[in-house]
Each structure stands twice: as C-alpha cells, then as structure tokens.
LUMVONU-171184 format. One line per field, with one value per residue (C-alpha): x, y, z; residue number from 0; residue in three letters. Coordinates in nm, 3 decimals. Layout:
N
x <- [X ...] $
y <- [Y ...] $
z <- [Z ...] $
seq <- [NUM ...] $
type <- [ALA ...] $
This chain:
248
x <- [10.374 10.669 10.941 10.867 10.528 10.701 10.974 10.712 10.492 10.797 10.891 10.516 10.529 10.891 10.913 11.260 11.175 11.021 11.268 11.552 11.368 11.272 11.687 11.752 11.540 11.632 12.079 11.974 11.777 12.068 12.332 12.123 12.240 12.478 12.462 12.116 11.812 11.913 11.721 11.308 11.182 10.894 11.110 11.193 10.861 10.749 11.044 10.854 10.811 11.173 11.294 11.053 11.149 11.522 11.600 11.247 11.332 11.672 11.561 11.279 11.539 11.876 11.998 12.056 12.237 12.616 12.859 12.947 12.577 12.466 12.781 12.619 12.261 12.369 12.585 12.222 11.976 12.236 12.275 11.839 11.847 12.047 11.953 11.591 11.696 11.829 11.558 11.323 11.464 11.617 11.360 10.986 10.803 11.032 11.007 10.613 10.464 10.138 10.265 10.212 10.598 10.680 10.495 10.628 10.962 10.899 10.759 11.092 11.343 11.177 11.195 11.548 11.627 11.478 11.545 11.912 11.974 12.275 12.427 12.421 12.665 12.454 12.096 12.150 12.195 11.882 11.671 11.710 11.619 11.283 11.249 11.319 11.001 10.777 10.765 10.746 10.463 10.309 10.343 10.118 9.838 9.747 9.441 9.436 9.684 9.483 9.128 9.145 9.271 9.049 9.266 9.192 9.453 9.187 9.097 9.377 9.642 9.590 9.517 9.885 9.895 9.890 10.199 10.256 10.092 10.222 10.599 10.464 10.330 10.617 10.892 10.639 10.631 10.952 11.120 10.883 10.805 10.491 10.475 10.118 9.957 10.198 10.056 9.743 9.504 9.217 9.188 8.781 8.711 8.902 8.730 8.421 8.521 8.647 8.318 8.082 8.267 8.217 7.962 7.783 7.938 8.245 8.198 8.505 8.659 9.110 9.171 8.973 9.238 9.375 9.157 9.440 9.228 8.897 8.793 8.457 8.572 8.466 8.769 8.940 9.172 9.432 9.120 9.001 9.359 9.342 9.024 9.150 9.422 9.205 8.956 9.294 9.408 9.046 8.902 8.614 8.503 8.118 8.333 8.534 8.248 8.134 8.387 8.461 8.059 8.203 8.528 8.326] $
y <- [10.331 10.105 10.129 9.910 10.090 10.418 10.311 10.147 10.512 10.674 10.424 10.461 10.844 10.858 11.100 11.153 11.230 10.923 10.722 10.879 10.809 10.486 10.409 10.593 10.416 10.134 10.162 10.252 9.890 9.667 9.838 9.767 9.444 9.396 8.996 9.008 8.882 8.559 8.349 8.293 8.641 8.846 8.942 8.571 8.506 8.769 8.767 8.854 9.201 9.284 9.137 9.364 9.648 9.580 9.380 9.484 9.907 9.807 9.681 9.977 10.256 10.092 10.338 10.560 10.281 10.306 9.958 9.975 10.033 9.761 9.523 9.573 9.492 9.181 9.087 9.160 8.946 8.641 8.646 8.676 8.377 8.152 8.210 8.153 7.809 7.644 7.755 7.602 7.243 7.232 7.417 7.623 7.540 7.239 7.295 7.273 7.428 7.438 7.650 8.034 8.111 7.897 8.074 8.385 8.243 8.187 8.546 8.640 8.426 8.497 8.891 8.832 8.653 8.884 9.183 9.130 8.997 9.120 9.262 8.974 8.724 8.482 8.581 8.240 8.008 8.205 8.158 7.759 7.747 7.956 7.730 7.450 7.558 7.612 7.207 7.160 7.405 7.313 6.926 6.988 7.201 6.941 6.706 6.476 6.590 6.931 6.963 7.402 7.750 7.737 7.512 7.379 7.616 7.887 8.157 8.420 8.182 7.960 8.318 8.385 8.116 8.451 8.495 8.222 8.300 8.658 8.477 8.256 8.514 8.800 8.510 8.441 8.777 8.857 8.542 8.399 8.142 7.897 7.877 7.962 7.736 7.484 7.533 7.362 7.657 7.795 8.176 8.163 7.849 7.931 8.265 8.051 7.834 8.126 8.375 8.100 8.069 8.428 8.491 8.841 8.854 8.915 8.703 8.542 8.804 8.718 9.034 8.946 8.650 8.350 8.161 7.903 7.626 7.777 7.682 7.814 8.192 8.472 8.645 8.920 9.216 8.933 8.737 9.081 9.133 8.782 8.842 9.141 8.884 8.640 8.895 9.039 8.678 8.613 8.932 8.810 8.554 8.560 8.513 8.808 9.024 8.901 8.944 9.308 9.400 9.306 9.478 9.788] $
z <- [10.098 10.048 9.864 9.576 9.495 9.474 9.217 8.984 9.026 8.948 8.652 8.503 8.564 8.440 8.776 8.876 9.235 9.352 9.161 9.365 9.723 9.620 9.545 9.889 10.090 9.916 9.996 10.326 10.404 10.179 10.434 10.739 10.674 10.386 10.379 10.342 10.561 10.805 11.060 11.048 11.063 10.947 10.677 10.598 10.594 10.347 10.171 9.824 10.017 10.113 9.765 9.532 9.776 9.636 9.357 9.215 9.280 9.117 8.801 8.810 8.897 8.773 8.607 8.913 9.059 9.027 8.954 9.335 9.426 9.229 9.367 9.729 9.599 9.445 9.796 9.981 9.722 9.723 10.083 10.137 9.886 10.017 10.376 10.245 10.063 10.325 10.598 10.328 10.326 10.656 10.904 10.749 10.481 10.401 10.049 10.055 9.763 9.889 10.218 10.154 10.332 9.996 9.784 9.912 9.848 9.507 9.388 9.583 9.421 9.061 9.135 9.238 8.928 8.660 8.889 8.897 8.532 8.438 8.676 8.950 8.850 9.082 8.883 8.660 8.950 9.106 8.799 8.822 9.152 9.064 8.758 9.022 9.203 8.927 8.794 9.163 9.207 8.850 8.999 9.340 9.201 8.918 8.951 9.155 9.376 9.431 9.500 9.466 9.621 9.939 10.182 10.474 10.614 10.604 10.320 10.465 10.396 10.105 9.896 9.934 9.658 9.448 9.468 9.296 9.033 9.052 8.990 8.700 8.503 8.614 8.453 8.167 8.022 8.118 7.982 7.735 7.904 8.017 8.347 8.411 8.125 8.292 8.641 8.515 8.737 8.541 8.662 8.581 8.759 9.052 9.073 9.035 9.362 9.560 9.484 9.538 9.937 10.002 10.303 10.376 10.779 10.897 11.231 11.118 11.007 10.971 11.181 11.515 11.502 11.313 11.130 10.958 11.122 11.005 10.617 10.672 10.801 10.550 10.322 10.403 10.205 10.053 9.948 9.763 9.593 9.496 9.312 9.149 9.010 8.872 8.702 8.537 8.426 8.282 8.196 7.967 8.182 8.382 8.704 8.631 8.583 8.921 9.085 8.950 9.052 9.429 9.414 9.330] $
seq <- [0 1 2 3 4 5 6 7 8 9 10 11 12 13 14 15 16 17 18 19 20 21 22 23 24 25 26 27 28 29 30 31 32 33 34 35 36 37 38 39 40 41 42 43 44 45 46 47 48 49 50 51 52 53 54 55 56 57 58 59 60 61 62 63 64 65 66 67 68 69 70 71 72 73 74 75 76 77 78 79 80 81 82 83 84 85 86 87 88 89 90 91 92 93 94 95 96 97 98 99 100 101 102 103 104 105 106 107 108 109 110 111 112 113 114 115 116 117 118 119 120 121 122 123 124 125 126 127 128 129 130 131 132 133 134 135 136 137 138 139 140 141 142 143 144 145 146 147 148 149 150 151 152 153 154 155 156 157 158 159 160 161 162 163 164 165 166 167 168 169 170 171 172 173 174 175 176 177 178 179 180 181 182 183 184 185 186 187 188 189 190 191 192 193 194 195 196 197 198 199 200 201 202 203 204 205 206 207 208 209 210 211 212 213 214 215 216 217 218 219 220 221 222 223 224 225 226 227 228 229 230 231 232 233 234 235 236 237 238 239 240 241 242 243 244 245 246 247] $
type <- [UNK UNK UNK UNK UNK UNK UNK UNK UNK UNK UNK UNK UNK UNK UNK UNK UNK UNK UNK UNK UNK UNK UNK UNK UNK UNK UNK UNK UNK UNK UNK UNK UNK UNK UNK UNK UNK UNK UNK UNK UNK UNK UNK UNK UNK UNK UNK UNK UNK UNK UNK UNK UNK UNK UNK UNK UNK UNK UNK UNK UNK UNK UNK UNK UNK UNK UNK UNK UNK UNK UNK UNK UNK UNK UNK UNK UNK UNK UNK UNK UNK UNK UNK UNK UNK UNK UNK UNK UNK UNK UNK UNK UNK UNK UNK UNK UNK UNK UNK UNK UNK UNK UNK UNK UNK UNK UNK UNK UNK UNK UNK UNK UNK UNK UNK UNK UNK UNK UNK UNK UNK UNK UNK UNK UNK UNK UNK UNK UNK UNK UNK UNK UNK UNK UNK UNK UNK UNK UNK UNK UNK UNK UNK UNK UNK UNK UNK UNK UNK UNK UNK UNK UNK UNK UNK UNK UNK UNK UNK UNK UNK UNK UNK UNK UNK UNK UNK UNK UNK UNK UNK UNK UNK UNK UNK UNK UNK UNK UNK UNK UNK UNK UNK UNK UNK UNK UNK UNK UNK UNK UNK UNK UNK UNK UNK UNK UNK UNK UNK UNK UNK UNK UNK UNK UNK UNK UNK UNK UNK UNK UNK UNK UNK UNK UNK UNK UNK UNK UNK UNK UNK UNK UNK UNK UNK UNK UNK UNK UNK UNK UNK UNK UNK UNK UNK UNK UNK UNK UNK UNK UNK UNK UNK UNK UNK UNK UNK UNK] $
C-alpha cells in the first residue's frame, strides 16, 4: 500500500493512526534525499507517484506537519520539480505532451502545486508551469492534431494519458478552473473508442513483455483504471454503463 493511499484512508476515515504512518513514512523518503529526486530514474519517470506520496500526504495530513517539517518538504518538491523540468526540455520526453513520462509530469507538478499552497513559497511559480502544460496539453489533443487515446505507442502506454486528465480535473475542482472542458476530450466517446478495441485474449497481454510497438495488443490493469476514470467523468453515459458491466 503506498503512502499516499494510506493518508487519503486516514483523511476519509478521519483515523489518526494511518495519518501518522503515512507522515512517517513520508519524512523518512524527503530525508533520503533532501534535494529531491535527480537524474532519469524510475522515480523520474513516475514522478506523479513519488509527488502524491509527499506533497499529496502533506496537504492530506498537514496538520501533523510542523513549520520545520513542512520547510524540508517544500526543499524536496522544488528540488523533484526542477530536476524534472529541465530533464523534460533538455533530455526525456522533451516537453511532449503526448508522451506518458509527460503526462506523469504533469499530475506531478499539479499535485505539487495545490499540495504545497501555502506553505511552499515556490507553489506559485509551480502552478504556472502546470498551467504552462495544460494549453500545451489542451493544444495536442484537439482535432486535427489528435486522432484519440489508443496510440500507436501501444494501449499500456497511451492510457497513462489519465493522468492527465487526473491533473486537469484535480486543479479544476481545486482551483475553479476549466481545464478539462478546455482539453477538448469527450470522456463518453473516448470510452466508446477504447471499449470497442478491447479483445477477449490476452496473447498480448503488457506483462509477457512490451507491447509500446504493438497497437493491436489487448489492455491490461492501467487500461481497466482508465475505464474506471472515464465511467466517473461520464456517469450517465451508454459507454459508462458498458464499461461498468466489464469492470464487474
């Protein structure tokens, strides 16, 4: 379980006890490397991971956090950010919305934006680089210059686009903003495109090995949380209803 799924249990439950691991666990990674994540690693790569399991257990437990505490978490979640910036001009994705270490990289830098709000005195400079990415996002997945979710790169990878979408809406509500209608994506219809693609075998199946070169390979568990998305976004929708009948 990581950390970030324990502080929102303990935020919904209003339990005490998982709050105070999730805060724990939480110091411990920030001072396992105080200037945050550096180079092209896994954690570079999934940075929308680390930064919920930080900035996002911050927001969820921040009253636990002391000024100090939250001084260090700020030091970490500038440090990820700006390592992450300049790897995304100057090596992978090259500031490629339609690459999923991007759209990783934007869930992250929205979470560390909203997560950090007033406390972070670099949180402002963080939110324009996340609105930054949303006109560029909102730019690439507008007809013509997008023909839908299922990329050539392969089911696995283009349904990371969810985070996206997951950073839209998470600045939307949070903000008041319009990111999403913005975006241009229809939930419905994409759950439309993306149900119609599923095939009964799992010949293909992402975990016997890569399939980023394979468009035709069947969908795997991101492909299933992106559905579960997409029926949230468009609840009363036929698609939705489909696609709820196969998540059950």
């Amino acid at each position: 379980i990581n950390t970030f799924r324990i502080a929102f249990a303990g935020w919904i439950a209003n339990d005490a006890t998982m709050l105070n691991v999730a805060k724990t666990e939480t110091l411990a990674y920030v001072r396992s490397s105080p200037d945050g994540v550096s180079g092209h690693s896994d954690d570079f790569q999934h940075s929308e991971e680390v930064m919920l399991n930080v900035a996002g257990v911050t927001d969820l437990a921040y009253s636990r956090f002391t000024p100090s505490e939250l001084a260090e978490v700020s030091r970490w979640v500038n440090g990820t950010c700006a390592n992450w910036m300049t790897a995304n001009t100057t090596y992978w994705p090259f500031d490629d919305p339609l690459n999923n270490y991007w759209q990783n990289g934007f869930l992250a830098m929205v979470v560390a934006a909203v997560g950090t709000d007033g406390f972070n005195p670099n949180a402002p400079a963080l939110l324009a680089e996340a609105s930054r990415m949303a006109a560029k996002f909102a730019a690439n997945v507008s007809p013509p210059n997008w023909a839908g979710l299922a990329q050539a790169e392969g089911h696995y990878y283009s349904t990371y686009v969810r985070h996206a979408i997951w950073a839209m809406t998470l600045h939307d509500r949070a903000r008041g903003t319009s990111w999403m209608v913005q975006s241009n994506i229809n939930p419905a219809a994409t759950l439309d495109a993306l149900i119609y693609q599923a095939r009964p075998t799992w010949t293909h199946f992402f975990l016997v090995g890569s399939e980023a070169a394979d468009a035709s390979a069947s969908f795997g568990p991101t492909s299933l949380a992106y559905w579960s998305q997409l029926a949230t976004l468009a609840p009363a929708s036929d698609q939705a209803r489909h696609a709820k009948t196969i998540l059950a």
